[in-house]
N, CA and C of each residue as an Amber inpcrd file, in Angstrom:
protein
   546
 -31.1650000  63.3680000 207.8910000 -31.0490000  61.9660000 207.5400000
 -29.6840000  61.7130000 206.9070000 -28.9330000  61.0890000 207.2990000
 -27.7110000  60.3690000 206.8310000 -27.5960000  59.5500000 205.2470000
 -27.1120000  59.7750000 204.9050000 -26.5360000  58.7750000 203.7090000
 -26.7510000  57.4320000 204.3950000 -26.5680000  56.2540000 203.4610000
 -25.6920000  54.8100000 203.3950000 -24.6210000  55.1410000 204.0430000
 -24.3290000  55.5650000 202.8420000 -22.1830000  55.7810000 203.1860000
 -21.7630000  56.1150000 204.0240000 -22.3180000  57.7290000 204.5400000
 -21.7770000  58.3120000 205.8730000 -22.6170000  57.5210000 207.0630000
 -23.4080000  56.4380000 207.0120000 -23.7570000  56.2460000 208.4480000
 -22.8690000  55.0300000 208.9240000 -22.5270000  53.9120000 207.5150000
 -21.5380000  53.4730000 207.1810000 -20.3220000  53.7270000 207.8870000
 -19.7320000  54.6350000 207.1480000 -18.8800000  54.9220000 207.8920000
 -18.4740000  55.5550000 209.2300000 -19.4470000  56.5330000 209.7850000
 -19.8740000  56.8480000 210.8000000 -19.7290000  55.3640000 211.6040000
 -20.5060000  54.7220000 212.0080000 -20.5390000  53.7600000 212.5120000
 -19.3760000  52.9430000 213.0210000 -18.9090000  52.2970000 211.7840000
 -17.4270000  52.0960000 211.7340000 -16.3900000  52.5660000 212.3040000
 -16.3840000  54.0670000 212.6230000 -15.4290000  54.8650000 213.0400000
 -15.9970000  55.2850000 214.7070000 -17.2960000  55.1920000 214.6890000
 -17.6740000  54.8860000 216.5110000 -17.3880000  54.0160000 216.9780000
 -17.4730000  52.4670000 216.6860000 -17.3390000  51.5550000 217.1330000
 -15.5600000  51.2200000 217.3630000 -14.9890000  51.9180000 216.3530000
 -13.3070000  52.1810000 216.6140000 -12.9470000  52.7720000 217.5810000
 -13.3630000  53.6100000 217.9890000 -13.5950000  54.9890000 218.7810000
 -13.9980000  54.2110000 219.7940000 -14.1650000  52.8630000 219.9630000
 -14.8250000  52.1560000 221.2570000 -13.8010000  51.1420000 221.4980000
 -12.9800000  51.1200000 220.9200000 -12.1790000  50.0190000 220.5880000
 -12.0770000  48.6120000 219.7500000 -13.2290000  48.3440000 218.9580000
 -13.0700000  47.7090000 217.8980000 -12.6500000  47.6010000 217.0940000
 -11.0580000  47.2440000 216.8870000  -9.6740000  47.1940000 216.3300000
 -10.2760000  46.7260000 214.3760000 -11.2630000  46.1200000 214.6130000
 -11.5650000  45.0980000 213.0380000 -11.9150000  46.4120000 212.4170000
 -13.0790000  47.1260000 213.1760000 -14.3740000  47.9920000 212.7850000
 -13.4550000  49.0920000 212.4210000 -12.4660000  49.4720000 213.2350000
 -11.5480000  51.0900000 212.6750000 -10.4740000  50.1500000 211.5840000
  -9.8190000  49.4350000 211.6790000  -9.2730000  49.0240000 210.4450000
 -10.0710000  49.1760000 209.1530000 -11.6360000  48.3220000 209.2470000
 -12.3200000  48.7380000 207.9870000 -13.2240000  50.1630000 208.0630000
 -12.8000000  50.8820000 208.6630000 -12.8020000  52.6620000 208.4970000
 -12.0480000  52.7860000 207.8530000 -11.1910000  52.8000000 207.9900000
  -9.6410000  53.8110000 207.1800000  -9.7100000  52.6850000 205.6930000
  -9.9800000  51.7670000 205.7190000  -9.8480000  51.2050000 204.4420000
 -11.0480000  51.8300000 203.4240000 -12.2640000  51.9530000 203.9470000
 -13.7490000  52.3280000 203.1020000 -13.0790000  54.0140000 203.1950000
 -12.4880000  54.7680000 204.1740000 -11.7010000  56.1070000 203.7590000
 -10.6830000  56.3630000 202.8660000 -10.1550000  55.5440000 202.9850000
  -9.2300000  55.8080000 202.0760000  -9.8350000  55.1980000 200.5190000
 -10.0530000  54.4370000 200.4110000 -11.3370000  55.0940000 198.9900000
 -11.8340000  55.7310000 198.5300000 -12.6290000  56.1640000 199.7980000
 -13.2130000  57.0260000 199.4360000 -12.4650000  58.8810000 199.7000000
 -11.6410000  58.8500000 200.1190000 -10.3280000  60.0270000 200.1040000
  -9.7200000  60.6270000 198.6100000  -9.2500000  59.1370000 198.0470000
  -8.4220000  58.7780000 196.9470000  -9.6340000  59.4390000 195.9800000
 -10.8850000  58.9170000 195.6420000 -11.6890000  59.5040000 195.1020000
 -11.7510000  60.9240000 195.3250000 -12.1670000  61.3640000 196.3240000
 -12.1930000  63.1740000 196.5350000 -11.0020000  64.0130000 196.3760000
  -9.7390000  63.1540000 196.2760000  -8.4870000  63.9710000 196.4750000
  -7.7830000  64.0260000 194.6540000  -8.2190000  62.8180000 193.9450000
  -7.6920000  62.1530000 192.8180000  -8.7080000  63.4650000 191.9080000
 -10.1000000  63.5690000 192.3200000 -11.2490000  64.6580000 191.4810000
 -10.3320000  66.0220000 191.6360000  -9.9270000  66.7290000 192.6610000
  -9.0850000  67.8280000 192.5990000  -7.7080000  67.8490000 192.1510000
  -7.4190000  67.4810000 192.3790000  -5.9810000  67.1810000 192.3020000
  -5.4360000  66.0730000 190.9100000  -6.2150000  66.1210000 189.7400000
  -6.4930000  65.1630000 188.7400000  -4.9730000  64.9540000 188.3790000
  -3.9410000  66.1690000 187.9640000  -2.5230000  66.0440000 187.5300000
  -1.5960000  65.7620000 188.2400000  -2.0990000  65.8210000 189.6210000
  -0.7180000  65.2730000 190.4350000  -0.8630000  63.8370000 190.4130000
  -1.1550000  62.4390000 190.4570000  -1.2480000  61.3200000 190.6220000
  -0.5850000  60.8370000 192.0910000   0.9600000  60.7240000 191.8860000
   1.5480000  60.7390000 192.8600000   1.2530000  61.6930000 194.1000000
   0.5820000  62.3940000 194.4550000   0.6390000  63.9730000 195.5880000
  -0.6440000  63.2750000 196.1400000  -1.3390000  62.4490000 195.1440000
  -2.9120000  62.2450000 195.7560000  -2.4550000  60.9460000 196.3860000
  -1.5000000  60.2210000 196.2290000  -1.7200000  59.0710000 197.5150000
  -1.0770000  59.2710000 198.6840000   0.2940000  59.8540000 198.6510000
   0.5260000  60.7860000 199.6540000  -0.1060000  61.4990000 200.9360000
  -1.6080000  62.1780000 199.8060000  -1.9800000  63.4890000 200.8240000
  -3.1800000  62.0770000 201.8530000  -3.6650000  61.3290000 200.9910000
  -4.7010000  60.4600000 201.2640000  -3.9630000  59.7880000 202.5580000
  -2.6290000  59.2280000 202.3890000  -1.9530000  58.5880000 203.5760000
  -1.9020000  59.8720000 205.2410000  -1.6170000  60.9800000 204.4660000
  -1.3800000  62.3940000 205.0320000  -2.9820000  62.4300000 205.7720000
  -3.9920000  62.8240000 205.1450000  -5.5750000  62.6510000 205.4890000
  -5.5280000  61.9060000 206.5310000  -5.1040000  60.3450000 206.6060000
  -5.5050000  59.9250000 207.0390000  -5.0100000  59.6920000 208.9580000
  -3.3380000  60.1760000 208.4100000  -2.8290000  60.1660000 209.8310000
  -3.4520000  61.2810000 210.5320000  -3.7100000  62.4060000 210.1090000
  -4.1960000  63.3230000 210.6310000  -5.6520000  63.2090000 211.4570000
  -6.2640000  62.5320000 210.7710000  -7.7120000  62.3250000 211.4460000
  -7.4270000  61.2410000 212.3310000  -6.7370000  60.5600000 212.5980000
  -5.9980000  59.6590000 213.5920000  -5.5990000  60.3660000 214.4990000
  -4.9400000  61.0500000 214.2300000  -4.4300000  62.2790000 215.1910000
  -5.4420000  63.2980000 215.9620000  -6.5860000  63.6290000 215.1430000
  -7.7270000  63.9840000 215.9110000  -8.6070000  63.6660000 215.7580000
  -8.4810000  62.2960000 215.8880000  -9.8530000  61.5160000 215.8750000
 -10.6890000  62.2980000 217.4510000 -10.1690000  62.5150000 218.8280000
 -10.7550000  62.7900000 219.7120000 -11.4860000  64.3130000 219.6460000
 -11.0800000  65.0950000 218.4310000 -12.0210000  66.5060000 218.3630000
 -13.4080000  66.0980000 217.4100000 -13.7230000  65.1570000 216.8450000
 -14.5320000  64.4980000 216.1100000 -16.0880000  64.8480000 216.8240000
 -16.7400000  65.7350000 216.4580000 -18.5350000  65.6380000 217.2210000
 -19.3330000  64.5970000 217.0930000 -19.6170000  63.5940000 217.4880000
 -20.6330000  62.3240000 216.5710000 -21.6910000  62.7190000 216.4480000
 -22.0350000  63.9990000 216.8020000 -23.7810000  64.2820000 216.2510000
 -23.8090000  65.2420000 215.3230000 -22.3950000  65.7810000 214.3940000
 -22.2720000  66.0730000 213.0680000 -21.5300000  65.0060000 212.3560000
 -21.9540000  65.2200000 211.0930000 -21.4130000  64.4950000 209.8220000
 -20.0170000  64.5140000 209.9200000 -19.9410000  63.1530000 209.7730000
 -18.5530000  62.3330000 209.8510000 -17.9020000  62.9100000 208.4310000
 -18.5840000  62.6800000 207.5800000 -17.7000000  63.7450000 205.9780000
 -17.8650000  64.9700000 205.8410000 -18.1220000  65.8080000 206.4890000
 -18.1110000  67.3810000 206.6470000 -17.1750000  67.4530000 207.5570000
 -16.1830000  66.2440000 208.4240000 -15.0740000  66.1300000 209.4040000
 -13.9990000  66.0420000 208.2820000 -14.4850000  64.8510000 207.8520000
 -13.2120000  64.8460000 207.2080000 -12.8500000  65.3930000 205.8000000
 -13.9030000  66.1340000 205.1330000 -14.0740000  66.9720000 203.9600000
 -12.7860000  68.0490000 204.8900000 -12.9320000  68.5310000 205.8150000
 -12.6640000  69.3750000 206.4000000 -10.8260000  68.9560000 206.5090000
 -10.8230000  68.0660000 207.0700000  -8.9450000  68.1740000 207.4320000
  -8.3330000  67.5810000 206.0280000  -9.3870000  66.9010000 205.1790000
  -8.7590000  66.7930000 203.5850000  -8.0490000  68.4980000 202.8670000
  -9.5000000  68.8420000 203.1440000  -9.4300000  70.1850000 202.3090000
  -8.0000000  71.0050000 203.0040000  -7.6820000  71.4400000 204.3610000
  -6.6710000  71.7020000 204.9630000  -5.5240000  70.9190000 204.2580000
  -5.0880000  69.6390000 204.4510000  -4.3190000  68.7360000 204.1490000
  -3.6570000  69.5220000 202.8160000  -4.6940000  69.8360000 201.4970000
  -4.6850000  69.7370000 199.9670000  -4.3120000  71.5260000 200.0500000
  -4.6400000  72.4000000 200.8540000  -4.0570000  73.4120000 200.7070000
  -2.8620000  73.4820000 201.1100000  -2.3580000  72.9850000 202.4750000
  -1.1060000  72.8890000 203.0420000  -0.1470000  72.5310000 201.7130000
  -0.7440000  71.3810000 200.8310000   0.2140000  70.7950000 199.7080000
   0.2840000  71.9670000 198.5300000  -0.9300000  72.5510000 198.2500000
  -0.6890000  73.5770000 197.0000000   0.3680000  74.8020000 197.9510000
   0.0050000  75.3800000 199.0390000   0.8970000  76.0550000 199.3480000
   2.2840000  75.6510000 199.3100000   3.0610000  74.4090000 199.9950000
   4.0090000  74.0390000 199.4040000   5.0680000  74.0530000 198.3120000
   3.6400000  73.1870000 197.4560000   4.2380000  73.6090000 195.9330000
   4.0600000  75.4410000 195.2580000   3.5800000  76.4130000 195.9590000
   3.7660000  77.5960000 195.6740000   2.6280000  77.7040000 193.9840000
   1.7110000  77.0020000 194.0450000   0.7120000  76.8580000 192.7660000
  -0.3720000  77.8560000 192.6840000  -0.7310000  78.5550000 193.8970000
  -1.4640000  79.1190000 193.4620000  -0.6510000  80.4640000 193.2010000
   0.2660000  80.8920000 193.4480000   0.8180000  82.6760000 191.9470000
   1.5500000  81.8280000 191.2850000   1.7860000  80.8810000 191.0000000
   2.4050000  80.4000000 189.4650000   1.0400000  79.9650000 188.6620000
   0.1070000  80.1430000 188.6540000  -0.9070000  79.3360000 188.0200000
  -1.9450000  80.3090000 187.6970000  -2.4040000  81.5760000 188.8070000
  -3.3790000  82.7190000 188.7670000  -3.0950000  83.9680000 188.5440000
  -3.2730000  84.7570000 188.0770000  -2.8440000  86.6230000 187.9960000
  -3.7620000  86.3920000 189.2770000  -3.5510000  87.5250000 190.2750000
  -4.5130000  87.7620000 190.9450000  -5.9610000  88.9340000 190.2580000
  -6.7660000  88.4580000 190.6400000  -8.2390000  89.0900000 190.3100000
  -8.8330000  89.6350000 191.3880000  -9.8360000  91.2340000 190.5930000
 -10.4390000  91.9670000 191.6960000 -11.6160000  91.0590000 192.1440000
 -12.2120000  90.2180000 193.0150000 -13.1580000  89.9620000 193.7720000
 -14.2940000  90.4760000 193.6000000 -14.4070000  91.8470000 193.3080000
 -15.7400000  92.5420000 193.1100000 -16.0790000  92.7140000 191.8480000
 -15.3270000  91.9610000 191.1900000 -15.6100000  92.1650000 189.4640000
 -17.3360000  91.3000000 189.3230000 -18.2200000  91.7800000 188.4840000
 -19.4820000  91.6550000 188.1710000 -19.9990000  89.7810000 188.2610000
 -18.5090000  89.8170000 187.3890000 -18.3260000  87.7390000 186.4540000
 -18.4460000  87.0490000 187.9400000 -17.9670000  87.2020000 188.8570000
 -17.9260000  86.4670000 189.9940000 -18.6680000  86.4920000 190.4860000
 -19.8270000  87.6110000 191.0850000 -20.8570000  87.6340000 191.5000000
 -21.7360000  86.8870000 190.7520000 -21.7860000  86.7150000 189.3240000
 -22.7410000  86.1920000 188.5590000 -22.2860000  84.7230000 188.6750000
 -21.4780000  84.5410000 188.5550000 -20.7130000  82.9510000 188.5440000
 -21.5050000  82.5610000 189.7370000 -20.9610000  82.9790000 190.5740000
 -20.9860000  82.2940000 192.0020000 -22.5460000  82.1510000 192.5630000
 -23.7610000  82.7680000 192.1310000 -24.5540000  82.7890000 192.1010000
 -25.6050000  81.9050000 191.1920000 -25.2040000  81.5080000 189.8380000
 -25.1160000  80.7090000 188.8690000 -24.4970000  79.4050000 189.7810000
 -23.6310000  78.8200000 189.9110000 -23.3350000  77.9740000 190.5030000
 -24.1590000  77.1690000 192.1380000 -24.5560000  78.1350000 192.6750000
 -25.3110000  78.1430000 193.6400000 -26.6230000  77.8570000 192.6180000
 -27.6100000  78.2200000 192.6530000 -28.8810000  77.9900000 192.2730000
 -28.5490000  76.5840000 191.1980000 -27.6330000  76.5030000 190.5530000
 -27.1190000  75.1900000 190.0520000 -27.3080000  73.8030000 190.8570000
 -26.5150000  74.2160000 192.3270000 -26.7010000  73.1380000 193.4710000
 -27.4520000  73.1430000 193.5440000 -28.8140000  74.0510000 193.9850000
 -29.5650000  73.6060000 194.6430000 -30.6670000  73.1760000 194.0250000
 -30.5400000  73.1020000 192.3240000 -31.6220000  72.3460000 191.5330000
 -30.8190000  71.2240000 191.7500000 -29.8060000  71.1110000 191.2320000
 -29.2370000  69.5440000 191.2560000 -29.4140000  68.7010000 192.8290000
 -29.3590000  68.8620000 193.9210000 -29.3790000  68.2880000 194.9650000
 -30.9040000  68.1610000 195.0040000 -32.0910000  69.2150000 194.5310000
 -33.3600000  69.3150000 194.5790000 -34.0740000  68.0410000 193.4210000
 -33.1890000  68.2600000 192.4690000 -33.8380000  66.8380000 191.9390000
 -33.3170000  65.3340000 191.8640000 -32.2360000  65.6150000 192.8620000
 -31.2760000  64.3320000 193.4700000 -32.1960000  63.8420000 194.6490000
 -32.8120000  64.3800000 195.4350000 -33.3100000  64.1800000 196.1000000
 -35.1100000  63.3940000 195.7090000 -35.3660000  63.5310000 194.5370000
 -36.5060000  62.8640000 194.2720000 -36.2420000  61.6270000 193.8640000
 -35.1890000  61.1010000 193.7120000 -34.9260000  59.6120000 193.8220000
 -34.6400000  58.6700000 194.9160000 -35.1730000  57.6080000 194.2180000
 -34.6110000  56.4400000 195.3130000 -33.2190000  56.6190000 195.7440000
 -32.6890000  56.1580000 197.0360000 -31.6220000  56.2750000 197.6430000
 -30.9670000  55.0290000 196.6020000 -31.3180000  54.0650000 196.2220000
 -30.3840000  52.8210000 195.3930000 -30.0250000  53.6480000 193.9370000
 -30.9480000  54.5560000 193.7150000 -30.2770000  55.1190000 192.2420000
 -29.1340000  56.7100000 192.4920000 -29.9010000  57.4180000 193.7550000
 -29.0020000  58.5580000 194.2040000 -27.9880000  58.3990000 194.5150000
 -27.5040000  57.5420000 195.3280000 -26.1020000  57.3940000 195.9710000
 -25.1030000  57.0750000 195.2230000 -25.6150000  56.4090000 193.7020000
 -24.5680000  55.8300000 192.9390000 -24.3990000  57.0810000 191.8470000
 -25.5010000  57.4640000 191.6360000 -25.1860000  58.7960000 190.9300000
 -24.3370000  59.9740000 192.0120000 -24.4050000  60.5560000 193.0830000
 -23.2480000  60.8340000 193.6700000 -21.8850000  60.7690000 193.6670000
 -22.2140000  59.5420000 194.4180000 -20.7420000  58.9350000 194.1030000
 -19.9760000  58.8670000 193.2130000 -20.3470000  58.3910000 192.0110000
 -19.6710000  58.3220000 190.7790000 -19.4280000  59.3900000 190.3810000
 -21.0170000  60.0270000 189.5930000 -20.8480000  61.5450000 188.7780000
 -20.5030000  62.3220000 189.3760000 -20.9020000  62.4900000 190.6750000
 -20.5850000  63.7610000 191.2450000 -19.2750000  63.8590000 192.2700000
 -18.8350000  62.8110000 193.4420000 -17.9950000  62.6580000 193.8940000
 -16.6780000  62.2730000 193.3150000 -17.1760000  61.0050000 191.9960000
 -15.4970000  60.9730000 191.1240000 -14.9080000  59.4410000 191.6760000
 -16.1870000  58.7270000 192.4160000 -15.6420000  57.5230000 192.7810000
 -15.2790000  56.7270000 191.5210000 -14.9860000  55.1790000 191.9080000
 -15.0450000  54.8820000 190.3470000 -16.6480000  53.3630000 191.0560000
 -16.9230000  52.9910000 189.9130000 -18.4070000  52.0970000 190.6430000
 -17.4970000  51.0110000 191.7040000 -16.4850000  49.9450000 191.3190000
 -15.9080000  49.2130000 192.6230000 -15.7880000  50.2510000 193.8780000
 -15.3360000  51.7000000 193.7370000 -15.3100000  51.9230000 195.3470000
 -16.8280000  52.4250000 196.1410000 -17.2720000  52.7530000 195.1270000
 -18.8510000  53.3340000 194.7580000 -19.8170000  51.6150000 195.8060000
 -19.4300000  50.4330000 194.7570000 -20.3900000  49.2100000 195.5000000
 -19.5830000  48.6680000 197.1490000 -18.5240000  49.1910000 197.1820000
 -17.7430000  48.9830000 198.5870000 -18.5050000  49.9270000 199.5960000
 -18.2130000  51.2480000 199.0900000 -18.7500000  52.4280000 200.1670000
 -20.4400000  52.0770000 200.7270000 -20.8290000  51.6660000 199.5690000
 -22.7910000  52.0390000 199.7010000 -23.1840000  50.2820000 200.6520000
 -22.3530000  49.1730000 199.9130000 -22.7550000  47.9230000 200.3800000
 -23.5960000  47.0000000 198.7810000 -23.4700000  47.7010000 197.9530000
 -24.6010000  47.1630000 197.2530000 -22.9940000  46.7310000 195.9690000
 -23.8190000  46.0620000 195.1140000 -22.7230000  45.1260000 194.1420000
 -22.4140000  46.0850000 192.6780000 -21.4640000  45.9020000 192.0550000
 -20.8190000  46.4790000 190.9010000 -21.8960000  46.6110000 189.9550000
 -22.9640000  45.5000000 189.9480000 -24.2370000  45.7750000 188.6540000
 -25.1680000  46.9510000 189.2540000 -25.2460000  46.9370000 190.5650000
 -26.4670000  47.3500000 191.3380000 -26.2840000  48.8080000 191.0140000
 -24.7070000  48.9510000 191.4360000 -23.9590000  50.7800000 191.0380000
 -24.7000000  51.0360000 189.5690000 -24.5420000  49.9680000 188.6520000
 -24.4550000  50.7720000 187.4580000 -25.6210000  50.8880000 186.9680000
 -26.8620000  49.8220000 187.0990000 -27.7950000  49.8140000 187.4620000
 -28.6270000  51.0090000 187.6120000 -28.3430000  51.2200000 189.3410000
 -28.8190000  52.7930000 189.6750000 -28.5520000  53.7280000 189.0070000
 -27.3120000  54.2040000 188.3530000 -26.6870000  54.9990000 187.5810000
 -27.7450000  55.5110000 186.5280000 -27.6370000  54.3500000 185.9340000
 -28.4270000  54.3800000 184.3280000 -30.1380000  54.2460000 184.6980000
 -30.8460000  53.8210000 186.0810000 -31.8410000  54.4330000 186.0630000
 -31.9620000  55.3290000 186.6950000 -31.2160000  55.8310000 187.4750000
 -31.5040000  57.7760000 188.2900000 -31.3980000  58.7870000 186.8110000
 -30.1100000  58.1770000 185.9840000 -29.8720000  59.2850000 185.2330000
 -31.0780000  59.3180000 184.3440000 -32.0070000  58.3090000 183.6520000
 -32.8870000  58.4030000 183.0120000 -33.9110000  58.6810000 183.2340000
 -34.3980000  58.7560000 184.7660000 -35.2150000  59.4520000 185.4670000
 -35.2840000  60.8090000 185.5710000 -34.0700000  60.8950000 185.7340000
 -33.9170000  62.6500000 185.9840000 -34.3520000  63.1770000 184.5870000
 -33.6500000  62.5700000 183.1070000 -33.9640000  62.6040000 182.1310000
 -35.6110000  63.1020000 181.6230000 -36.3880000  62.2650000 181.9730000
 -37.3030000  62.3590000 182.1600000 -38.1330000  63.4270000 182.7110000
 -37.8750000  63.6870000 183.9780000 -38.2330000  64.6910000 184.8370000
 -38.2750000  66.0170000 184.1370000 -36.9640000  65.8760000 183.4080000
 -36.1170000  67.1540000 183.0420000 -37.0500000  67.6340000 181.4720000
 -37.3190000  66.9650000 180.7910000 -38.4390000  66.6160000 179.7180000
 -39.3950000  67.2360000 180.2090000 -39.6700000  66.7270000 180.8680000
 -41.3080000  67.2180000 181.5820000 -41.9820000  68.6410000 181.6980000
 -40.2440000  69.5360000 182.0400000 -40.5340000  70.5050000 182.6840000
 -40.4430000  71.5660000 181.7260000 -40.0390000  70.9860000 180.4280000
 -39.4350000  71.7530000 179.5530000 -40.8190000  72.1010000 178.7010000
């Protein structure tokens, strides 16, 4: 089952893909929002590098818009040539050995981390998923993706109260839930 957002945009970007000049114009506009958000969350200290890479993102998926599958997720496409895009730029800037010692891989902490982090997701998506889609998507978006609520009520369709709204009742739900179990 699809998101709002990604069918949203999905959509948008088929009907471009068909030639509906309006429908791919307001693709790349609801993308690049929503880009700026995913690129601005990693990339928090560069400011300038994140509108850049977002302009960068975007020619690129222009560029292969025709390798695009429409019966996979349209943001696991473009999660995908972002993430490329944002390494091409740290390689550039030469950030990752000015920034890391290199580390052994098989050290214990990583296995435990990375495992910790995992079972992390999959409670959090597990009790993301027991909400309404009007309170989940805005909790996403915001908390977890890094939108801000205006690109948050653009992406989903729903209005600036509705975002915050959902926000403050998913999070108090979960709240709740989370009580419960304790």
């Amino acid at each position: 089952m699809r998101s709002e957002a990604e069918q949203v945009l999905h959509d948008l970007f088929m009907r471009g893909l068909n030639g509906d000049t309006a429908a791919y114009r307001a693709f790349l506009q609801k993308l690049s929002t929503y880009l700026r958000a995913f690129l601005r969350k990693r990339l928090f200290g560069w400011p300038d590098e994140v509108e850049d890479l977002v302009q960068e993102c975007l020619l690129a998926m222009h560029n292969q818009r025709h390798t695009y599958q429409s019966d996979q997720p349209l943001t696991a496409w473009v999660h995908a040539i972002a993430r490329y895009k944002m390494i091409d730029l740290l390689r550039a800037k030469s950030i990752r050995e000015d920034l890391h010692d290199p580390l052994d891989d098989d050290l214990a902490v990583f296995a435990e981390s990375a495992t910790e982090a995992s079972d992390a997701r999959r409670d959090l998506v597990g009790l993301l998923e027991t909400l309404p889609e009007r309170q989940r998507l805005p909790i996403v978006h915001v908390k977890i993706e890094g939108l801000s609520v205006a690109e948050t009520a653009s992406l989903t369709g729903m209005s600036e109260s509705a975002v915050k709204i959902g926000i403050h009742r998913g999070l108090k739900a979960l709240a709740a839930r989370f009580r419960s179990t304790l």
